[in-house]
C-alpha positions as CSV (number, residue, x, y, z in Angstrom):
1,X,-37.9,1.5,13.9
2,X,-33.8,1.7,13.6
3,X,-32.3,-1.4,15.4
4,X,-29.5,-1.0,17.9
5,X,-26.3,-1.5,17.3
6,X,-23.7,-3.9,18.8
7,X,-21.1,-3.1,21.2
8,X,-17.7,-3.9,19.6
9,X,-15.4,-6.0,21.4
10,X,-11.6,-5.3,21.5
11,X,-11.5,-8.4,18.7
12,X,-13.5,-6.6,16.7
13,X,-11.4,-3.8,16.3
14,X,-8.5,-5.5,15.8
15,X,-9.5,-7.8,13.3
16,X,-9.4,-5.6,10.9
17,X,-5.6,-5.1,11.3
18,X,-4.6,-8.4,10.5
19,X,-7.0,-8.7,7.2
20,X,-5.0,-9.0,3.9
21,X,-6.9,-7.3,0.6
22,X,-5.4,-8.8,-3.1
23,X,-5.0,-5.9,-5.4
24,X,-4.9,-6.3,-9.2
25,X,-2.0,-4.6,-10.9
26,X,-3.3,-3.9,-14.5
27,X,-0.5,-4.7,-17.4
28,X,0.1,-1.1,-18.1
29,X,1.3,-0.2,-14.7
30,X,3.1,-3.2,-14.3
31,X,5.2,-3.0,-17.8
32,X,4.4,0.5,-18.4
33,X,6.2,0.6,-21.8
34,X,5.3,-3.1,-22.5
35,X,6.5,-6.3,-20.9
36,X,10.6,-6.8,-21.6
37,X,12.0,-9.8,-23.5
38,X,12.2,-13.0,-21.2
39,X,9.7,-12.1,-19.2
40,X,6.5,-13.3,-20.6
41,X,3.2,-12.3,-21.7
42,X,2.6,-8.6,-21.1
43,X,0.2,-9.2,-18.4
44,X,-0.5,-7.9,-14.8
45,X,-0.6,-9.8,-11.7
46,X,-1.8,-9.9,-8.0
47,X,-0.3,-8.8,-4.7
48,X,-1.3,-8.8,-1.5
49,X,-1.3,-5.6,1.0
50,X,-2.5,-5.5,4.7
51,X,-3.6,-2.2,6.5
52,X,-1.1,-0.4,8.4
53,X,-1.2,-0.1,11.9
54,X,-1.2,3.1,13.7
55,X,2.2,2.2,15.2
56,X,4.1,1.0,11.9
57,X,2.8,4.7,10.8
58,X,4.3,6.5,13.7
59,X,7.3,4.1,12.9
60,X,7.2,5.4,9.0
61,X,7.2,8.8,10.1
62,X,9.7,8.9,12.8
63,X,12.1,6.5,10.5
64,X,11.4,9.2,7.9
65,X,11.9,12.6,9.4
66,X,15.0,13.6,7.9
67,X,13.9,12.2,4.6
68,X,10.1,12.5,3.5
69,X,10.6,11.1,0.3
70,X,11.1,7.5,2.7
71,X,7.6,7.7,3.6
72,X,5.9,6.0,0.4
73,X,8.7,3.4,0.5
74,X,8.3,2.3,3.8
75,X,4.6,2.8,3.8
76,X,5.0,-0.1,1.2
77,X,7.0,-2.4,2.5
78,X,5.6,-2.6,5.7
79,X,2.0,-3.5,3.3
80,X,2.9,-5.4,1.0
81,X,2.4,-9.5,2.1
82,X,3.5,-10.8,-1.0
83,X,5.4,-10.7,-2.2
84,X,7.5,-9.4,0.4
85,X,10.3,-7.2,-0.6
86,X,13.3,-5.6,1.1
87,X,13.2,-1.5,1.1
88,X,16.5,-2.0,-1.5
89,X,14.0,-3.9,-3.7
90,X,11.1,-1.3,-3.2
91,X,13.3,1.5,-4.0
92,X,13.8,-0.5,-7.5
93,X,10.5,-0.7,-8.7
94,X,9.4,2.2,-11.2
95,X,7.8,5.4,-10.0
96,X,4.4,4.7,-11.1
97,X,3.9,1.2,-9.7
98,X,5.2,2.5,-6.5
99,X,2.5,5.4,-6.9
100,X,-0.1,3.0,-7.3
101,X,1.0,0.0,-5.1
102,X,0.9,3.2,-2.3
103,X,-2.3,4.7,-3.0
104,X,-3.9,0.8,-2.7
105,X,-2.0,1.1,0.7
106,X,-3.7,4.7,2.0
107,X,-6.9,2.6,0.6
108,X,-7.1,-1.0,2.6
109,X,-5.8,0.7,5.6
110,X,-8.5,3.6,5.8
111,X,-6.9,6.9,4.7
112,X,-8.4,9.3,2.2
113,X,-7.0,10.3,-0.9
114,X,-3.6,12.6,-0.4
115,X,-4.1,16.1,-0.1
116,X,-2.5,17.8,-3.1
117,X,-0.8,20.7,-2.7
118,X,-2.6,24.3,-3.6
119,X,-1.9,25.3,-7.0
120,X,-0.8,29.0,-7.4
């Protein structure tokens, strides 16, 4: 016999919008053509995202209209915990740790994979 389930308080569902996830970021992404001189062995690190919240989305999107190609920026920044960076510093980071910081981000805070546009 199935057993019932519990009603979920209004703490329950927002508990999960103040949970923090640490992410690995393998060497290769981080130093994609090795690590540079003075910085150390060529290995990767931690960071920590959180989800984001319906309204920092509608935030994202409205700050973004005129400019799509914000959208992954600020979807990061508003994430990322730490370390915390300013938009000028996300913009600075290479394309494909940006590309994978973001899809961690679509990941701890619930959305599917990007829909990719139809080949023709």
């Amino acid at each position: 016999m199935p057993t019932e389930l519990q009603a979920l308080s209004p703490e329950d569902l927002l508990a999960g919008a103040t949970a923090t996830c640490e992410v690995e970021v393998p060497p290769e992404v981080l130093h994609p053509g090795g690590a540079p001189a003075g910085f150390g062995a060529a290995e990767g690190g931690t960071v920590q995202l959180k989800p984001l919240s319906i309204g920092a989305f509608q935030l994202i999107l409205k700050a973004a209209r005129n400019d799509p190609g914000l959208i992954p920026l600020l979807m990061l920044k508003e994430s990322l915990v730490a370390p915390k960076l300013s938009l000028e510093q996300v913009r600075q980071l290479h394309l494909g740790l940006v590309s994978f910081l973001v899809a961690h981000v679509r990941e701890v805070s619930g959305l599917g994979e990007k829909k990719k546009p139809p080949v023709s």
